[in-house]
Structures are given as structure tokens and as C-alpha cells.
N, C-alpha and C positions, 0 to 999 in steps of 0.2 A: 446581373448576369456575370456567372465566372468564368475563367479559363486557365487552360492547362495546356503548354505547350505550345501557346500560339492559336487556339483551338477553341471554338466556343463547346462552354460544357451546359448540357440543355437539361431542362428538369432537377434541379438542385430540389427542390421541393417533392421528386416523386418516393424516396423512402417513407410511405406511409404504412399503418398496420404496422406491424412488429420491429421493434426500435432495432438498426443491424449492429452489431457486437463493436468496440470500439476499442482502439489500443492508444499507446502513445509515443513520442518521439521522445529523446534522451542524448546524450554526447556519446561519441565513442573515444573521443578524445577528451575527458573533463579536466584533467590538470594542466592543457595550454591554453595561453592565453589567448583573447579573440584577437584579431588582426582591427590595429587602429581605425577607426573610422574614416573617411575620408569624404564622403557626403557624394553629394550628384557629380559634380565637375569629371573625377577622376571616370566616373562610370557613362558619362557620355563620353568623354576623346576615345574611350573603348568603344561602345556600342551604337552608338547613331551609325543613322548609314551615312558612309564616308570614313567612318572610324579605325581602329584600327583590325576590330571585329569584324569587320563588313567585308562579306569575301564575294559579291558580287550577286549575279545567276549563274547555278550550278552547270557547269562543263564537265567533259569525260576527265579532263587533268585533274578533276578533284574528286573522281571515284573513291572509294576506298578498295585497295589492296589484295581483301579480305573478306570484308562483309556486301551480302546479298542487301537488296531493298527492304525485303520484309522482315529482318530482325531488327531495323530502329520501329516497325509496330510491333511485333513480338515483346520487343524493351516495354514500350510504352502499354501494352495489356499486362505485362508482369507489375509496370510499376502502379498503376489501376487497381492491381491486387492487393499492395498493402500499405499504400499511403491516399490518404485523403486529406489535405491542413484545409477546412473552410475561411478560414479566418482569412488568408491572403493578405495582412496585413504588410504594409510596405513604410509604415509614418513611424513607428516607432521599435526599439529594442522588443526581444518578448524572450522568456524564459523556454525553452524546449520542452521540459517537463512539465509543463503547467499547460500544455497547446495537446489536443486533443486529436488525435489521429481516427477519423472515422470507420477504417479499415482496420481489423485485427492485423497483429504483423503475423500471418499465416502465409504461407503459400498454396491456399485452398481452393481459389478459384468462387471464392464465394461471393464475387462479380460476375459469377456463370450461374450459380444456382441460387443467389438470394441469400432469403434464411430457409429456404427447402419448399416442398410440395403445400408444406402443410402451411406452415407463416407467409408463401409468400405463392396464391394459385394461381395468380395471373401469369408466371413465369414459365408454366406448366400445360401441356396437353391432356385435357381430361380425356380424349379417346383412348391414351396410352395406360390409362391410369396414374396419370400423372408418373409417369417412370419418365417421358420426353421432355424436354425445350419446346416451345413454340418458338416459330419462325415463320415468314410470310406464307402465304399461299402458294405464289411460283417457287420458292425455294430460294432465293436470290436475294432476300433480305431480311432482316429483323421483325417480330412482329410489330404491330404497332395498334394504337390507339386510333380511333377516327379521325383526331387531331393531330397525330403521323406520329407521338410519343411513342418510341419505342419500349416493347416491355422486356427490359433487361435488368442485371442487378446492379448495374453502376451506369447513369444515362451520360459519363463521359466518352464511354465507348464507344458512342454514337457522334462522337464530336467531329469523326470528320471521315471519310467513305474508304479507309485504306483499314482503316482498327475497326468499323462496322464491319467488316468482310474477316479479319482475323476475329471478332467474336463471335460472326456466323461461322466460321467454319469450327470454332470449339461445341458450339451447339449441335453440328450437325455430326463429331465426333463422338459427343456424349453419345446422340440419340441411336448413331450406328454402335455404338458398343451396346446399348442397350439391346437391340436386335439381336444383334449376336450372340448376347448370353441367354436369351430367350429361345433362341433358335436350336442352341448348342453348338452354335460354331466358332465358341470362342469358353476359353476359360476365365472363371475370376482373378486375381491377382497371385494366388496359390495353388493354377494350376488344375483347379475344381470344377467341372461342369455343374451347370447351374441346372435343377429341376424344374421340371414341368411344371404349374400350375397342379396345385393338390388333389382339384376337384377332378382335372383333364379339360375343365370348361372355365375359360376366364371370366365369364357370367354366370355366376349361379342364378339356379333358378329361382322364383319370385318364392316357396317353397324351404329353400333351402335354410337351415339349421346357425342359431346362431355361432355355433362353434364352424360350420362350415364358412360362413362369410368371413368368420375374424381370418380362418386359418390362408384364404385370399386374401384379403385385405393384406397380411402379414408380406406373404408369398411375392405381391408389387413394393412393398414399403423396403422387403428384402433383395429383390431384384433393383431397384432405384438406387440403394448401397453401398450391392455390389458394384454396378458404370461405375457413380462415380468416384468409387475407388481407384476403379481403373484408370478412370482419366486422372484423376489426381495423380496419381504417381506416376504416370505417362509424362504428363506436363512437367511435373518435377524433377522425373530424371533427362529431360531436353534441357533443363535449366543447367544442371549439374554438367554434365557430359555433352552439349551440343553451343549453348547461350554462354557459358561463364568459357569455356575453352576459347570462345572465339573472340569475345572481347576482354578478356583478363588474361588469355593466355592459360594453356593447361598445367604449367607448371606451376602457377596461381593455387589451383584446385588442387594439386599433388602436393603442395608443401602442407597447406588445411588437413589435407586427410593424415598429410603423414605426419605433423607435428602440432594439430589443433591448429583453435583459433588463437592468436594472438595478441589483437588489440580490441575482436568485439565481444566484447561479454554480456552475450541475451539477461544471463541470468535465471531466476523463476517466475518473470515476468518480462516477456520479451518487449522489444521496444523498436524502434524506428530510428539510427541514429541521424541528427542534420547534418552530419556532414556527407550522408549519403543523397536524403533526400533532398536537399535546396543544392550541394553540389555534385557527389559522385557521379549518381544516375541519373544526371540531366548532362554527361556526355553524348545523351541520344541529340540531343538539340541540333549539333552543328553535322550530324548526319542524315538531317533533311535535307532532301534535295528539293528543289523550286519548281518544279515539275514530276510527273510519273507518266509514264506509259501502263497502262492499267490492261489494257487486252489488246489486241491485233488492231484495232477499230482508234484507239481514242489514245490521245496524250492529253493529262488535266493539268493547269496548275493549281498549288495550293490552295490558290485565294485568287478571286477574279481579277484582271487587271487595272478593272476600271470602278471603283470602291464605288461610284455614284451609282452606280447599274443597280437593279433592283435584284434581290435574290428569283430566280427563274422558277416561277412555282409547281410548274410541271418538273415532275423528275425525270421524264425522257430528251426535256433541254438543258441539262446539266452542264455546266460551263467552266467547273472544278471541282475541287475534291472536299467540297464543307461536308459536314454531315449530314444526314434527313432522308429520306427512304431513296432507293436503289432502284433505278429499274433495271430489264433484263441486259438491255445493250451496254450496262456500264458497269455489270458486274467483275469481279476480280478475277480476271485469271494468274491463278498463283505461281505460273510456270514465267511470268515475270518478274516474280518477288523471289522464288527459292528457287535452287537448284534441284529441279526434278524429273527425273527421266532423263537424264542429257540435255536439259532446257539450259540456257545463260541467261541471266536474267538481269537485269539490269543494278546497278550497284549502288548501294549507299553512300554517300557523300564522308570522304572520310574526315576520322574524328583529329578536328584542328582548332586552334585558337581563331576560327572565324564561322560565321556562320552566315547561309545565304540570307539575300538583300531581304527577302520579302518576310524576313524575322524580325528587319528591323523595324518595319514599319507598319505594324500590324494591321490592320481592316478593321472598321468600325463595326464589322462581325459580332467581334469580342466585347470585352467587357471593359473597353477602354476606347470613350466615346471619340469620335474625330476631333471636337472643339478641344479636346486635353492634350496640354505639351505632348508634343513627339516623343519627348524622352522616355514616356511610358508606354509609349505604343512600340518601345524598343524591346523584343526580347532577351536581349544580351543586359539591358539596364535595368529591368526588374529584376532577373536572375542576379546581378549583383550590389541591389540592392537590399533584395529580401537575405542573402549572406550578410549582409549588416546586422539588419532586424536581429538576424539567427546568432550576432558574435562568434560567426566561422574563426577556428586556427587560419592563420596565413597558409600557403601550403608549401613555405621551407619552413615553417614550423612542426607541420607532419610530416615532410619527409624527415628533418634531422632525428623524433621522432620513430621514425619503421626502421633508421640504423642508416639511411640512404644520403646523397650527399646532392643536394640540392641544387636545381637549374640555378645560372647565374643570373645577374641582371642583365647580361646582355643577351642571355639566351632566351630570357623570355622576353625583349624590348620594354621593358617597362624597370622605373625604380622605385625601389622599397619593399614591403610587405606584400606578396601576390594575395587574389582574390581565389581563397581554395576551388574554385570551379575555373577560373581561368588557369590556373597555374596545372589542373587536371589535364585540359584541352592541351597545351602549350608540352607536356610531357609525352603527350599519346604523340603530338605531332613530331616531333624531333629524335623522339628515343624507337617507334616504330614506322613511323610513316605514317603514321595517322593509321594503321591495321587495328591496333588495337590500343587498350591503355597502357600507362605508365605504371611504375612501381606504387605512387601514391591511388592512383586512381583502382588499380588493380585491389588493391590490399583492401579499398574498402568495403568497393562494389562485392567481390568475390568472399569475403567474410561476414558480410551482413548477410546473403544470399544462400549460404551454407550453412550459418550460424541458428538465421529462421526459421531453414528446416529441422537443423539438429534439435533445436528446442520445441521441436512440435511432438507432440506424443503420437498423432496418428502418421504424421508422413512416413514414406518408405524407407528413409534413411535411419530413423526414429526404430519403427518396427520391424524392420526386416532390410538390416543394409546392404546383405549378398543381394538382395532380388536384382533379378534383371528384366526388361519390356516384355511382356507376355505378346503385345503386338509386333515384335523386331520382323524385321526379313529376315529372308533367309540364310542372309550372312551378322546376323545377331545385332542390326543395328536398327534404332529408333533414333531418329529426329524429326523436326519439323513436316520434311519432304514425306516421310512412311505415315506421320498423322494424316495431312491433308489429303494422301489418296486412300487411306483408311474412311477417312469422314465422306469420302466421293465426292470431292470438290473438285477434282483435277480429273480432265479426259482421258482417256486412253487413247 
């Protein structure tokens, strides 16, 4: 069994049927050197708990500034979308370009729809004509298999009950856009009302003509499309203008548009660089919090506190926030995670060179048995060890690098060559507050992330970079908070 994030990832075996599109990782820095090895020692005085990583159980003094709760899962479903490394290897060096990324580097969302209606029908409602998501029955959770396997397009997202509820609520976004263009209470992405059904009857008759059935058949394959265009480029512009502003800073995003990219070059085969995936965008890590308040009703943590316990096989005695089916009283109310309607919601753990206790010592959940050294059940010490594996630049190597003039050794408490993901963390912490990221941390996150769009041919940015959210309020804004009460996940 594997994991991601601390996180048991369930079903590694359910990609079956139609093999899903595959991309791969690359440097975005090829000409520095990797930062000397230094083996395990250095990476436990860091990460065990006790260490100097070990920032306890979350308190309000380690809110973050800036960021809401639910954009370290909003982080973690973006990063779902285009990185997958199976290998998880930790024993030895490995070349990046030779390591196989399961996920297309798209920002497609093609963790929400599969490989489509057609390759992939289990993911699909046949009443709809396969134009919808399945989702449970109450509405409140994921569908699932008899044996509670969720049918989703990536069963990490089911890893654990805070990202099941941010994939439900994309499912339930698709499937309301779908109505809408159905309905005509909504245009497609250009503004267009979408037609009726050709015949006038979404069931032709047992009678009806071969050109009349295709011309239906067409009519849902082209309504199915249309959504999820819309969702696409809904989600991609939250990425652009709501997700990179608040963690990289909008001036991040402003210099890309206004002077390119810099140091990532997709190329005509875009790629995944490691220094994003094993460190940039694993600054989400140290903004878990060790707890969440999840609705009016319940505060969970993580992981149970007592590892011996057995997992609670009813899902109405839920006792934290692992993954596996939902029931009604534990569903998410989103007005804790974002800011909506005048809600406050509870805050991210801001982004610092520490991360709470129960990271470090992960739960025989995972995929790191209790009989095996602690040191691997450390989240901070995998993460810098697989930077080994991956021959990460130091990260005063990339800052000297973007022109930037580098934390000192006494500013990060540590001597020699930093660990590119600590030396991320240690920047965000000291140069904002822990709000957002650093100069190094910014430049990668926010150029890989704009760079995958730009190199896409269908994204909005690609096809049509004036566009703006066909679903905005009425004061021309889309984020997070206008999807979820678009998809009706959030009360009035």
C-alpha cells in the first residue's frame, strides 16, 4: 500500500480498462549541481519528533495569516492532477527523466472524469446519458463499490475525508453545469446557449431512424463537452487568479504574464519538474493542521490517537478524518474551509520549517508498517530523503540562481547546503510570515503552474486568454467560494 501526504492511497490497482495518459518529470534547474548527500542522520535531527521540524499540535499561533483551511486540499486535488511517481522509491539515486509520471502534466482534471464516458462508464451516470458523475445516493459522498471502493479517477482522493469532500463537490459542479446548459440557464464557455435535444425527446422512439439516434447520441457526447469545458477553465482560472495569488503572491503571476516564464521551459513536451514535485509543492505539508472542525457538530483529528484502535467500520462512528465512505452527520461543511457568505473559517497552519507532531509519526494506516524505524514513519524524513533520491539543487543554489541573495546559515539554523524543501518552508517562514511563499518557492510553484497551462492547447489560457468565468457574480468574480455555491454544496 502507498501514500501521499501522510495519507493512505487506497486502490493503486483500480486503473483498469483503458490505460490513463502518462507524462513525466524533468529538472527545471539542469545545470546545478544536486546538493551533497548527507544520508539519514542529518534528516532525522530535522524530522523526528522532537526535531527541529516538529512544531508540536496545531494552535491558533500557528494559523496562517492568509490562507483558509481548504486550500492546503484544493493544493493537494491540483497536485492529484498532475503528478503521480509509483515508484516511491527512497533506497537509491534515480534519474527524473527516466521515472514515469502517471498523470499527464495537464491541468485537466482528468482525476474528475477518467479517460471520459466512453473508456471509463463506471464513472458516469447512465440515467444522464452519461453527461453526469456518479455520486452516492444521499449526495454526501463518493459513489462506491460494494466493497466501499470509491468510483473515482484517481482513488487518492479518497485518501482521506477533507479531499473526498473537495472531489465531491467538483462532481457535483460538473453535474450542476451540466443542468444548466441543458436547461439554458447557463451559456457555454463563448457565451452560446446550448440546444435542445434535436428530436425535442431525449428518448427516441424504439422506431426512430438511424440518423435520428446518432444525431442524439451526438447532441449528449456534445453537451458532456460543453460542462466540461466549463469546468475546466473554471478551475483553471481559480488556479491562475485565486490559488497562485495567495500562495505565491500576485506579483508572482504579474511578472509571468508580463515578462514570461523564466526558468520553466515545458517545452513541446511538457513535463513535471522535481524540484516542484518532491519539494516546491509539498509546502502544503506543514499547513496541515492536527485537527479540523469539519461542521457545527464534530472536530476530527487526522489520524486516531490511539494507532492500536481498530479502524470503526461503521461510518457513522467516525473518529477521524481517514478516507472511506461519508456518512450524513460528517459531511463537510464548506463555510469552515472558505470564506463564504461572511463565514470565517478556520485557518491553515501557516507555511513554516515545522510541521505538526502527527506527521511525524505517521500510523500504521499507511504504507509504513509500525515494526519499521520511526524515521520513516517521519513525514519530514521521507520528504528529505526522496530529495536525495531526486539529486535536488541546494536551495542557495537556486536562489543565487532566480538573481536572489540567499538565507543565511543562521537564518535557517542549520549548516551547509539546505534541503530545497526545507530551505522553501524556512523562506516562506521568515520573509512572510508564513502567508505565503518565498522568492524561491514562488518562482517555481507559480511557473510550473502557468507554464502547464500555457503549453496546453485546449486550456483557456491556450485558446482564448481574454476569457473571463462565464459563472462570476455579479461583481465579475470566481473563486472557490462562487464554485461551491454554484455546485449547491453550501446552504443558504
Amino acid at each position: 500500500m502507498t501514500t501521499k501526504h501522510g495519507f493512505e492511497i487506497r486502490g493503486l490497482d483500480v486503473p483498469r480498462g483503458a490505460a490513463p495518459p502518462t507524462g513525466r518529470f524533468g529538472r527545471m534547474f539542469p545545470t546545478l549541481p544536486a546538493r551533497p548527500p548527507t544520508g539519514l542522520p542529518p534528516a532525522e535531527r530535522l524530522g523526528l519528533p522532537g526535531g527541529l521540524m516538529d512544531g508540536g499540535d496545531t494552535t491558533t499561533q500557528q494559523d496562517s495569516p492568509t490562507m483558509d483551511a481548504g486550500f492546503t486540499f484544493l493544493g493537494q486535488f491540483i497536485d492529484h492532477n498532475i503528478t503521480f511517481d509509483a515508484t516511491g522509491n527512497l533506497g537509491r539515486q534515480v534519474d527524473p527523466e527516466a521515472t514515469t509520471n502517471f498523470r499527464p502534466p495537464m491541468l485537466d482534471l482528468d482525476h474528475l472524469y477518467g479517460s471520459g464516458p466512453f473508456a471509463s462508464p463506471l464513472l458516469y451516470d447512465t440515467t444522464s446519458h452519461n453527461t453526469k458523475l456518479v455520486l452516492s445516493p444521499d449526495g454526501v459522498d463518493l459513489a462506491r463499490t460494494a466493497d466501499g471502493t470509491a468510483l473515482i479517477g484517481d482513488p487518492r482522493n479518497d485518501e482521506n475525508l477533507l479531499l473526498n469532500q473537495v472531489h465531491l463537490a467538483f462532481i457535483k459542479f460538473h453535474n450542476r453545469v451540466v443542468d444548466g446548459l441543458r436547461d439554458g440557464e447557463i451559456t457555454d464557455v463563448f457565451g452560446n446557449r446550448f440546444p435542445p435535444p434535436p428530436t425535442g425527446d431525449p428518448n427516441p422512439p424504439p422506431n426512430a431512424s438511424i440518423a435520428d439516434l446518432l444525431s442524439v447520441r451526438t447532441y449528449w457526447d456534445d453537451l458532456f463537452a460543453a460542462a466540461q469545458q466549463i469546468v475546466r477553465w473554471h478551475y483553471q482560472w481559480i488556479i491562475v487568479h485565486e490559488y497562485l495569488p495567495l500562495v505565491c503572491g500576485q506579483d508572482s503571476v504579474d511578472a509571468i504574464d508580463r515578462d514570461g516564464l523564466q526558468f520553466f521551459d515545458p517545452g513541446g513536451h511538457p513535463f513535471i519538474p522535481v524540484e516542484f514535485a518532491v519539494a516546491a509543492f509539498r509546502f502544503m505539508h506543514p499547513t496541515i493542521r492536527s485537527d479540523y472542525t469539519i461542521n457545527d457538530k464534530h472536530t476530527l483529528p487526522l489520524f486516531p490517537l490511539d494507532f492500536t484502535e481498530p479502524t470503526p467500520p461503521d461510518p457513522h462512528d467516525r473518529a477521524d478524518l481517514r478516507g472511506g465512505p461519508v456518512a450524513p452527520e460528517f459531511a463537510l461543511d464548506f463555510r469552515h474551509f472558505f470564506a463564504i457568505d461572511g463565514s470565517r473559517p478556520q485557518r491553515a497552519k501557516r507555511i513554516e520549517a515545522k510541521l505538526n507532531v502527527r506527521l511525524l509519526d505517521l500510523p500504521p494506516i499507511t504504507d509504513v508498517p509500525v515494526e519499521i524505524g520511526r524515521q520513516l514513519r517521519s513525514l519530514v524524513v521521507r520528504n528529505l530523503l526522496r530529495s536525495e533520491v531526486q539529486q535536488l539543487p541546494s536551495g542557495q543554489d537556486i536562489s543565487r540562481k532566480i538573481g536572489q541573495v540567499p538565507l543565511t546559515e543562521a537564518e535557517l539554523g542549520i549548516t551547509g547546503p539546505a534541503y530545497l524543501w526545507f530551505y522553501i518552508l524556512k523562506e516562506a517562514e521568515l520573509r512572510h510570515r508564513g502567508g505565503r511563499l518565498g522568492s524561491v518557492g514562488a518562482i517555481i510553484v507559480s511557473e510550473v503552474l502557468v507554464g502547464l497551462l500555457d503549453a496546453d492547447p485546449i486550456s483557456y489560457r491556450a485558446t482564448y486568454p481574454i476569457w473571463t468565468p462565464t459563472l462570476a457574480d455579479s461583481e465579475g468574480r470566481f473563486g472557490m467560494a462562487e464554485l461551491l455555491r454554484f455546485a449547491g454544496v453550501v446552504a443558504d
